[in-house]
Biopython code that builds the backbone (N, CA, C, O; Angstrom):
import numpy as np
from Bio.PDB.StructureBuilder import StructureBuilder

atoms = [
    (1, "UNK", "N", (-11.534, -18.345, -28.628)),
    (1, "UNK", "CA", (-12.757, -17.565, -28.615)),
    (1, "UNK", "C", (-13.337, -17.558, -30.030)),
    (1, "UNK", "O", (-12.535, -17.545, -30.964)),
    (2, "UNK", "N", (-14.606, -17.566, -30.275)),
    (2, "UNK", "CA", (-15.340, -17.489, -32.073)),
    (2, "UNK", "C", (-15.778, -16.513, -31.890)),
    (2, "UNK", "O", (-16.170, -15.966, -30.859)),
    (3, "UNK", "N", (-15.723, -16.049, -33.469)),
    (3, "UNK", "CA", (-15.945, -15.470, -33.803)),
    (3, "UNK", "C", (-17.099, -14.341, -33.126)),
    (3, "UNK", "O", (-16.921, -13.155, -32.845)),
    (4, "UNK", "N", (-18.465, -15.279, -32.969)),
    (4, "UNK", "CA", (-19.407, -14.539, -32.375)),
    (4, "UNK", "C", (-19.655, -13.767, -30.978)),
    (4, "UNK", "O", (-20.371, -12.833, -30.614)),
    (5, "UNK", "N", (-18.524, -14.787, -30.263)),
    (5, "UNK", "CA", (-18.466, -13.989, -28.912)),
    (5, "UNK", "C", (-17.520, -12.603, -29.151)),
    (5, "UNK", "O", (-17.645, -11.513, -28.593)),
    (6, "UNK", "N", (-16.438, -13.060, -30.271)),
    (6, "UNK", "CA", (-15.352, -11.523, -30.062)),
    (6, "UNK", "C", (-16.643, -10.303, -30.820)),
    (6, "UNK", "O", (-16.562, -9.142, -30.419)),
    (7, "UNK", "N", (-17.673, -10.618, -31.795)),
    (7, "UNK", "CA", (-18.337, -9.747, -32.223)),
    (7, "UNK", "C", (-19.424, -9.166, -31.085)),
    (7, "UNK", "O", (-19.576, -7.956, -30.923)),
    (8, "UNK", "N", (-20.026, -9.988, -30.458)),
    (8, "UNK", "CA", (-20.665, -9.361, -28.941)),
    (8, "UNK", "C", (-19.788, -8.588, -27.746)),
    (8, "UNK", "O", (-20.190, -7.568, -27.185)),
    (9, "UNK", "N", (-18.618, -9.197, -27.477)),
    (9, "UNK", "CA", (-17.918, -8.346, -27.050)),
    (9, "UNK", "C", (-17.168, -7.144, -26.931)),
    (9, "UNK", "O", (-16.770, -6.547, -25.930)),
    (10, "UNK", "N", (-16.991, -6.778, -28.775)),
    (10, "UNK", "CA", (-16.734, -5.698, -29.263)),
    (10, "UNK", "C", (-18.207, -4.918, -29.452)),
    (10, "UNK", "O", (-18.070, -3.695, -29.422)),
    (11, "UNK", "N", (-19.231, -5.255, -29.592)),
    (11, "UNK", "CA", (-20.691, -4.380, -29.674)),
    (11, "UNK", "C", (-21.132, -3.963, -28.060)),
    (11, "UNK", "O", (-21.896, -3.028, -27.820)),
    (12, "UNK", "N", (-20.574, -4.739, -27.112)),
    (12, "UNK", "CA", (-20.670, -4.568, -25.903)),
    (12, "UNK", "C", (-19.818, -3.042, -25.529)),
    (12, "UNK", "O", (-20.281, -1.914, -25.361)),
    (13, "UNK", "N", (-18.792, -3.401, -25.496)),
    (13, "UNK", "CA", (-17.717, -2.348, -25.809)),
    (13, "UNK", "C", (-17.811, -1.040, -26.216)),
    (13, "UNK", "O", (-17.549, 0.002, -25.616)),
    (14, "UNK", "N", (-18.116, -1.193, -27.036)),
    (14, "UNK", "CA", (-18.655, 0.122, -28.139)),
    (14, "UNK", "C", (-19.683, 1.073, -27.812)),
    (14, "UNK", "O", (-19.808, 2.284, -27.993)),
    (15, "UNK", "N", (-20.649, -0.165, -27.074)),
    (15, "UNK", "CA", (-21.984, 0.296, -26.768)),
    (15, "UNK", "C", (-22.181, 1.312, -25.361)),
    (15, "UNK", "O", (-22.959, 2.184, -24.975)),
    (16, "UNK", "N", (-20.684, 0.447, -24.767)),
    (16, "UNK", "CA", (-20.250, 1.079, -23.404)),
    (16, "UNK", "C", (-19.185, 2.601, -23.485)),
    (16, "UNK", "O", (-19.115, 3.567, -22.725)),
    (17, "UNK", "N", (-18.734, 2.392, -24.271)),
    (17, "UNK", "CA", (-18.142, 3.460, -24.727)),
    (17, "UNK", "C", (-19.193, 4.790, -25.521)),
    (17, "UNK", "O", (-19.178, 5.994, -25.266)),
    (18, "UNK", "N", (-19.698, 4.350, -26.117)),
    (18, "UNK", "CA", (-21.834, 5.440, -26.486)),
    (18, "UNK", "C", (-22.335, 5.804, -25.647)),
    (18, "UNK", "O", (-22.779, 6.937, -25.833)),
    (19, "UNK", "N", (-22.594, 5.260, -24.375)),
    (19, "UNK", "CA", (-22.902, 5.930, -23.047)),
    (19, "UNK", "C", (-22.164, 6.965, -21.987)),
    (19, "UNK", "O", (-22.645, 7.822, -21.246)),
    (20, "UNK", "N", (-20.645, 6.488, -22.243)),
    (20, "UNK", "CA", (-19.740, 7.282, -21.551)),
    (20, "UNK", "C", (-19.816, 8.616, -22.438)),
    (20, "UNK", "O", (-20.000, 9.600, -21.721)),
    (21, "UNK", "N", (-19.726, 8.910, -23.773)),
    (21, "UNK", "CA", (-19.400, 9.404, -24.546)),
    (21, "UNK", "C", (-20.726, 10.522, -23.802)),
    (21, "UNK", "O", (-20.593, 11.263, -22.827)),
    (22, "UNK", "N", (-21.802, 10.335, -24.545)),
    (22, "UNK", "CA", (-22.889, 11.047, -23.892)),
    (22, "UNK", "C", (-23.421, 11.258, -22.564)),
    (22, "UNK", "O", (-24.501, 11.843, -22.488)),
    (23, "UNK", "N", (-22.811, 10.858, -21.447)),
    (23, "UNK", "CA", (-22.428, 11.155, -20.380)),
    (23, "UNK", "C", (-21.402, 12.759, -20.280)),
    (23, "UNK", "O", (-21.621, 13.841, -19.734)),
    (24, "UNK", "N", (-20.432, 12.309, -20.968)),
    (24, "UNK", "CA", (-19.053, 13.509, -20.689)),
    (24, "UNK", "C", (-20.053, 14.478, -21.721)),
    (24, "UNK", "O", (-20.056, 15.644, -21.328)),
    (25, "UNK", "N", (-20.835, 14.270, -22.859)),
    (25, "UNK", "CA", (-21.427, 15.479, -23.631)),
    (25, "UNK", "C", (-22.184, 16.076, -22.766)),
    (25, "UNK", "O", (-21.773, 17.236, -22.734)),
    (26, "UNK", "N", (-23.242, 15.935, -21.887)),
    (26, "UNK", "CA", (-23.914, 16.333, -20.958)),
    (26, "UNK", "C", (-23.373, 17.328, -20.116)),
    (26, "UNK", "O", (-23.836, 18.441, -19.867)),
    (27, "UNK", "N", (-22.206, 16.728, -19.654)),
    (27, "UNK", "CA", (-21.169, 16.985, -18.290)),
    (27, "UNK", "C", (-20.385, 18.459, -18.578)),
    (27, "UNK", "O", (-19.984, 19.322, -17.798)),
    (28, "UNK", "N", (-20.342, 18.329, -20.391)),
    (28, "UNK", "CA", (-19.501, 19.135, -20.627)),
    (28, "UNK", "C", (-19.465, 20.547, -20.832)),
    (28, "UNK", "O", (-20.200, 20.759, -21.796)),
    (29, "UNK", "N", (-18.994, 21.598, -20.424)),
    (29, "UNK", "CA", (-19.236, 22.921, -20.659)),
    (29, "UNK", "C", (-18.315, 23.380, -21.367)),
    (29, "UNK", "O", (-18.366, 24.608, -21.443)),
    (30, "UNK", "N", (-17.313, 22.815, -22.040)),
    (30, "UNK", "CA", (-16.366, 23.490, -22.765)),
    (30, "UNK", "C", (-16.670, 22.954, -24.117)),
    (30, "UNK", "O", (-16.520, 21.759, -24.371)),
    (31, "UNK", "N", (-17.180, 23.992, -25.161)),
    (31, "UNK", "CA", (-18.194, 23.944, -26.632)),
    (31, "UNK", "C", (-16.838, 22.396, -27.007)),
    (31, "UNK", "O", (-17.036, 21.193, -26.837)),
    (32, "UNK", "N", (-15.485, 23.135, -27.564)),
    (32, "UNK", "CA", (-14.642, 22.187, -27.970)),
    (32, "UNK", "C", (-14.480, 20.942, -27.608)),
    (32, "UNK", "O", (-14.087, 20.014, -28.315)),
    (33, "UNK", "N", (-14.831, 20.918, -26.331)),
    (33, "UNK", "CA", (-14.172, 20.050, -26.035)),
    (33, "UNK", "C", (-15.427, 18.614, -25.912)),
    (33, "UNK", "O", (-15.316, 17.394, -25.793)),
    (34, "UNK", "N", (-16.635, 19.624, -26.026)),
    (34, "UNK", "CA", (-18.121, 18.754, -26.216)),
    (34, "UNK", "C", (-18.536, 17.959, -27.591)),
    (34, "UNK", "O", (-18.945, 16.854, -27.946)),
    (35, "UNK", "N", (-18.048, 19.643, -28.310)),
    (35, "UNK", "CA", (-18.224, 18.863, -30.006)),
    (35, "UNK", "C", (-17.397, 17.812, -30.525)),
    (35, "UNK", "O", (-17.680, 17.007, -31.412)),
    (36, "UNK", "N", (-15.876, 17.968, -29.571)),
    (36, "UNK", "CA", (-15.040, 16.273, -30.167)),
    (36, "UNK", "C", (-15.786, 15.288, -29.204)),
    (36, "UNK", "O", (-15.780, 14.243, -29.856)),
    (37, "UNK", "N", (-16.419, 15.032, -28.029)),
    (37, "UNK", "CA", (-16.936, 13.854, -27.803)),
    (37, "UNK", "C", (-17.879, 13.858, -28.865)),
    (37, "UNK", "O", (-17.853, 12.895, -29.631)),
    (38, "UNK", "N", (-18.740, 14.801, -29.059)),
    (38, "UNK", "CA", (-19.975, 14.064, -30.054)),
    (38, "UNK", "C", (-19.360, 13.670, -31.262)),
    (38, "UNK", "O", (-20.047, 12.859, -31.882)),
    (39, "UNK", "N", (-18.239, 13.991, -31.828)),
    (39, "UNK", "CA", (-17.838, 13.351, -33.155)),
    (39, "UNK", "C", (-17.201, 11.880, -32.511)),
    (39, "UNK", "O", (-17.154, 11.041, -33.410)),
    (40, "UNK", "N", (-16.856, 11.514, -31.605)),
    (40, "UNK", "CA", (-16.701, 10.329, -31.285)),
    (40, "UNK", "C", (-17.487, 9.558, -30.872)),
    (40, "UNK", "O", (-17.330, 8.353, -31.070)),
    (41, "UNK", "N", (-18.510, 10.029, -30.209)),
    (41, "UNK", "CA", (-19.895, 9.057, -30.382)),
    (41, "UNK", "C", (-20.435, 8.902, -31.315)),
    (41, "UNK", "O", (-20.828, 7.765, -31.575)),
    (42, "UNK", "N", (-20.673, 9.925, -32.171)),
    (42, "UNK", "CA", (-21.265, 9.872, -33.633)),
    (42, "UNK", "C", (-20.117, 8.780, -34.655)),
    (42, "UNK", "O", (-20.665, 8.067, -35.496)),
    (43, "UNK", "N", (-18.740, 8.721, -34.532)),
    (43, "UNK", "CA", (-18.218, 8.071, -34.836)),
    (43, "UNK", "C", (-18.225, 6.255, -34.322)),
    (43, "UNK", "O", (-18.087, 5.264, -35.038)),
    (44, "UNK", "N", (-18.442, 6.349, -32.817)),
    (44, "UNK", "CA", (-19.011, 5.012, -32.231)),
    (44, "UNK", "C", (-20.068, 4.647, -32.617)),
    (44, "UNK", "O", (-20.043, 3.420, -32.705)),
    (45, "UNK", "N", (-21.393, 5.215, -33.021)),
    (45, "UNK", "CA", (-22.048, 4.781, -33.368)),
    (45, "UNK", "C", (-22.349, 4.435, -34.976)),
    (45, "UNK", "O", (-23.185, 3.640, -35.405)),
    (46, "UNK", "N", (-21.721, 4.997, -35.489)),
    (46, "UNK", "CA", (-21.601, 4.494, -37.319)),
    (46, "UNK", "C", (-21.068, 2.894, -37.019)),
    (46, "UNK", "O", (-21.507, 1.821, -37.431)),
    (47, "UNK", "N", (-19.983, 3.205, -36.163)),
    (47, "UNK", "CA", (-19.259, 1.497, -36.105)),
    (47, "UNK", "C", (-20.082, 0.376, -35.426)),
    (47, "UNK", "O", (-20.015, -0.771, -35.870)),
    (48, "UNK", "N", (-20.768, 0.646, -34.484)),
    (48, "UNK", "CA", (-22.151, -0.149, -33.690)),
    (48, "UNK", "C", (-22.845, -0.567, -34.924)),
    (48, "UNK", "O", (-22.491, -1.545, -35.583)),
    (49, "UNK", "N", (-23.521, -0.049, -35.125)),
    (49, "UNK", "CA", (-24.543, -0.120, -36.500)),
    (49, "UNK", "C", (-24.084, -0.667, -37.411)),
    (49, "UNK", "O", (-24.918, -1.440, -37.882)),
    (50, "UNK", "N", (-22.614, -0.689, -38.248)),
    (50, "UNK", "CA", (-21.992, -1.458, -38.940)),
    (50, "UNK", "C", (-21.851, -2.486, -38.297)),
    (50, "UNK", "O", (-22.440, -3.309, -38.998)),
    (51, "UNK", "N", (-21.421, -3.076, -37.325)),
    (51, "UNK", "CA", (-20.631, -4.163, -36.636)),
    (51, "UNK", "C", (-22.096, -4.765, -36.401)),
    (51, "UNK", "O", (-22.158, -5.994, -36.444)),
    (52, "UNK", "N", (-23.711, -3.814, -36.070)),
    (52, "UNK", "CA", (-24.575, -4.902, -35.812)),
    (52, "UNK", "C", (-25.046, -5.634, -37.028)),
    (52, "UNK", "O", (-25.560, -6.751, -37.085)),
    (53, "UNK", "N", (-24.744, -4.703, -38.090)),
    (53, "UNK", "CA", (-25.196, -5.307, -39.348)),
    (53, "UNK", "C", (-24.676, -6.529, -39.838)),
    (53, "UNK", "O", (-25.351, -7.282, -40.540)),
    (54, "UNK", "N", (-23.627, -6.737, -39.536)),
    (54, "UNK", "CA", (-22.099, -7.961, -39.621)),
    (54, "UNK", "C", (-23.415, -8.636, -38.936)),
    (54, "UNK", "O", (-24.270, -9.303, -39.519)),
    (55, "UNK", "N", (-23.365, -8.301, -37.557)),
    (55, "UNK", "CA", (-23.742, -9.603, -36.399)),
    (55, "UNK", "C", (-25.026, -10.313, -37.038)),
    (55, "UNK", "O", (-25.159, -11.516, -37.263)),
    (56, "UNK", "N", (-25.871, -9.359, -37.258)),
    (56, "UNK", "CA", (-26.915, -9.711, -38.230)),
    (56, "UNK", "C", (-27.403, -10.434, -39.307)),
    (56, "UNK", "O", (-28.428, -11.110, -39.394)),
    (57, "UNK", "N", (-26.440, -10.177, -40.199)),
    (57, "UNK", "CA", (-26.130, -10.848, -41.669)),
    (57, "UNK", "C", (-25.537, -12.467, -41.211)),
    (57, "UNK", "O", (-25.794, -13.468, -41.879)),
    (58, "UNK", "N", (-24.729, -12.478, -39.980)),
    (58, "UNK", "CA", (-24.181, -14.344, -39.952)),
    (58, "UNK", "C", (-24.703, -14.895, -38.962)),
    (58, "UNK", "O", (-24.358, -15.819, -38.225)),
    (59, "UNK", "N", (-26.037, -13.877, -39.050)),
    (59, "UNK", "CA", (-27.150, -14.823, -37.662)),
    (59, "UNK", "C", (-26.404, -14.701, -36.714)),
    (59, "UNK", "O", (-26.383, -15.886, -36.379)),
    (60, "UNK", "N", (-25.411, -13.928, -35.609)),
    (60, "UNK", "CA", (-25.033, -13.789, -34.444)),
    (60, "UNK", "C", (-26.308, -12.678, -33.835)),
    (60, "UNK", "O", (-26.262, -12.434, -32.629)),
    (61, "UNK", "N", (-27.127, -12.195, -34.448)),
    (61, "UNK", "CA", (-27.873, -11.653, -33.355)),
    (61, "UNK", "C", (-29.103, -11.637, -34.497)),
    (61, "UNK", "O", (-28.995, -11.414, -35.703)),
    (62, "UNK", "N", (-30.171, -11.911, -33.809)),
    (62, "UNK", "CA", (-31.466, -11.647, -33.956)),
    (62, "UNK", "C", (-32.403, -10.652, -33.059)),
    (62, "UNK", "O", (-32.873, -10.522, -31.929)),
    (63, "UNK", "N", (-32.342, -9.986, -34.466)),
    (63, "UNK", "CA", (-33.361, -8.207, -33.667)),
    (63, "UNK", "C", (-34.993, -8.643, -33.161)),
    (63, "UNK", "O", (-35.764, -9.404, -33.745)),
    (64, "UNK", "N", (-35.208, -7.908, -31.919)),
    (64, "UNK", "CA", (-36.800, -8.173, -31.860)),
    (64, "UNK", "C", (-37.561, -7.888, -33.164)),
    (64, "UNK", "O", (-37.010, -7.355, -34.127)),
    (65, "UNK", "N", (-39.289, -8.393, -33.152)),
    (65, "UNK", "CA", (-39.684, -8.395, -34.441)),
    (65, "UNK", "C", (-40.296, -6.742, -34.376)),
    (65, "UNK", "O", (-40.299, -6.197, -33.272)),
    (66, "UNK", "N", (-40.597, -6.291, -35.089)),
    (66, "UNK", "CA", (-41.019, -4.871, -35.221)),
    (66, "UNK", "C", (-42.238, -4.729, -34.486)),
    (66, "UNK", "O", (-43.120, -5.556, -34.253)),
    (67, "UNK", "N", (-42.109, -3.362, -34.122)),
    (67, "UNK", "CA", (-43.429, -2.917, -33.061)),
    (67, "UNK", "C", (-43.949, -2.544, -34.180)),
    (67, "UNK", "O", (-43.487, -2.206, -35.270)),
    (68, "UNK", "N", (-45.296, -2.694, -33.612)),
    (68, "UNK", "CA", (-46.790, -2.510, -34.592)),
    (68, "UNK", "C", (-47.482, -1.075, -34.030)),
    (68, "UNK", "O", (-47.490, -0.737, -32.846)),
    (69, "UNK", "N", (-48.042, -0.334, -35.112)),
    (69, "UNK", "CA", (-48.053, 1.056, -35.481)),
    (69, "UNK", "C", (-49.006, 0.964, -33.834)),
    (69, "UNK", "O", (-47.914, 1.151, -33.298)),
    (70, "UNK", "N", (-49.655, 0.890, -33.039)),
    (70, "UNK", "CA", (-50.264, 1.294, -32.175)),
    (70, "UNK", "C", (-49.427, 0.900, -30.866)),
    (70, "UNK", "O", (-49.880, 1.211, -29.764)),
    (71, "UNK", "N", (-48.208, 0.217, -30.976)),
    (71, "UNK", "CA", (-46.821, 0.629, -30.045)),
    (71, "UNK", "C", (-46.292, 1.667, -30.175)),
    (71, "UNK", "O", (-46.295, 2.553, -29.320)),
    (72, "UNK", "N", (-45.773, 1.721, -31.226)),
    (72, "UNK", "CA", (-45.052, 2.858, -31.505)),
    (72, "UNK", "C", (-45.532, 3.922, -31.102)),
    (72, "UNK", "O", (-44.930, 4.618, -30.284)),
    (73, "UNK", "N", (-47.109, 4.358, -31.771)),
    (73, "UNK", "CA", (-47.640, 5.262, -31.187)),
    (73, "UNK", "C", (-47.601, 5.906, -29.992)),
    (73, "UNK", "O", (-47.317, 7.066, -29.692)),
    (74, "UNK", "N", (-48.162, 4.313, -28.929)),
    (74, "UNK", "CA", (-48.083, 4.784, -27.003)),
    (74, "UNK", "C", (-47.051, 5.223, -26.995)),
    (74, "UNK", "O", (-47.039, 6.451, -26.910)),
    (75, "UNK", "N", (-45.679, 4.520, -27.072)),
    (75, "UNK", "CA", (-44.185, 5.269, -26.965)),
    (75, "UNK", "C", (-43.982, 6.682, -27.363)),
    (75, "UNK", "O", (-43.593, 7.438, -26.473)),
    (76, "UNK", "N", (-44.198, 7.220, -28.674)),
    (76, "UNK", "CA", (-44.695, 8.671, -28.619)),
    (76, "UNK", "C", (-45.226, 9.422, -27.549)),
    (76, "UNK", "O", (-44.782, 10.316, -26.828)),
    (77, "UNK", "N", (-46.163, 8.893, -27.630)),
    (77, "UNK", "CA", (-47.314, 9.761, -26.465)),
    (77, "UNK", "C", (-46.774, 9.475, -25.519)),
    (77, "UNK", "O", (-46.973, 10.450, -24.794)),
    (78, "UNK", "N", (-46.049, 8.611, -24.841)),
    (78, "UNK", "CA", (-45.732, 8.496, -23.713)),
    (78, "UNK", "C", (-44.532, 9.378, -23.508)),
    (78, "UNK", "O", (-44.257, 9.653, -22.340)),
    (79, "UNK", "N", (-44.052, 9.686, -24.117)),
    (79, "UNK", "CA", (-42.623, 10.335, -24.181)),
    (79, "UNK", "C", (-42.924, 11.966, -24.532)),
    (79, "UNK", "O", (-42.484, 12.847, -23.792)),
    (80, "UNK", "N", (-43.597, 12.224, -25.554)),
    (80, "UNK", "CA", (-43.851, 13.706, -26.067)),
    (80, "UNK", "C", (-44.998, 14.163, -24.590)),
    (80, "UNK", "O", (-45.414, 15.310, -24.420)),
    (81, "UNK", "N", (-45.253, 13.263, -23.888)),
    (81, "UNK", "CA", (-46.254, 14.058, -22.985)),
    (81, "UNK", "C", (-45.764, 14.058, -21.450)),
    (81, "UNK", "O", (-46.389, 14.235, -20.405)),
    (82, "UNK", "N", (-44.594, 13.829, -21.677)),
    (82, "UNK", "CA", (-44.075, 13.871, -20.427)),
    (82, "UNK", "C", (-44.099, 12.946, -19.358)),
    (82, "UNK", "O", (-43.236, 12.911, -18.481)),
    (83, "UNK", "N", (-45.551, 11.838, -19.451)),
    (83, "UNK", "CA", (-45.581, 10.729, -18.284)),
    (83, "UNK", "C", (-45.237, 9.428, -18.774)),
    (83, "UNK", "O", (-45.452, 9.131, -19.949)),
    (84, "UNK", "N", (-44.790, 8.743, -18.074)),
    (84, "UNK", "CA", (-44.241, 7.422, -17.868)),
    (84, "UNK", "C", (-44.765, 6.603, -18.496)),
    (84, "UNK", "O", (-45.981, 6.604, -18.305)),
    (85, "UNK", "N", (-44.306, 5.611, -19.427)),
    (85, "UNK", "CA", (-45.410, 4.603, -19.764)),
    (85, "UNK", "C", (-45.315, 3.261, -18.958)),
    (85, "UNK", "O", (-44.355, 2.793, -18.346)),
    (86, "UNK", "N", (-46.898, 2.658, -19.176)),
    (86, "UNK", "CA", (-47.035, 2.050, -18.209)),
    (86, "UNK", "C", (-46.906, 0.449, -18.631)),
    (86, "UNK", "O", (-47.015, -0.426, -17.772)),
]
sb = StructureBuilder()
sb.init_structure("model")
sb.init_model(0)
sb.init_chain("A")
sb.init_seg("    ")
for serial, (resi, resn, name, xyz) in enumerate(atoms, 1):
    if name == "N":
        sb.init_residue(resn, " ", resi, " ")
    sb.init_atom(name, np.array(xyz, "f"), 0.0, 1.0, " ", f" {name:<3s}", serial, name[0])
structure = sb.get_structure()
């Protein structure tokens, strides 16, 4: 296996593990037992972000190019106003 697939597979991973994480935070009604998932997602995600930066830096992943200020914007508005964007 190279390198680049074990680095997608571990960002895969991770990424799947960030969702579960905030899943059980949602789910959870016991304060303790909520605030250690969020330090472990918050901890999964420092390592995502590091590990994408790796992927990044040896050309294993290329980020879309940046949204332009009147995207960004609709996404706002679409979100702070409650309806769907289209």
């Amino acid at each position: 296996m190279q390198e680049k697939d074990m680095v997608s597979d571990i960002l895969a991973g991770t990424k799947a593990s960030i969702e579960s994480y905030t899943k059980a935070i949602t789910e959870c009604a016991n304060q303790q037992l909520r605030s250690t998932f969020q330090q472990l997602r918050n901890e999964a995600e420092q390592f995502q972000y590091q590990l994408f930066q790796i992927a990044e830096q040896k050309g294993y992943y290329v980020p879309a190019p940046p949204a332009n200020q009147n995207d960004i914007q609709q996404v706002k508005s679409g979100l702070s106003g409650g309806t769907a964007m289209k």
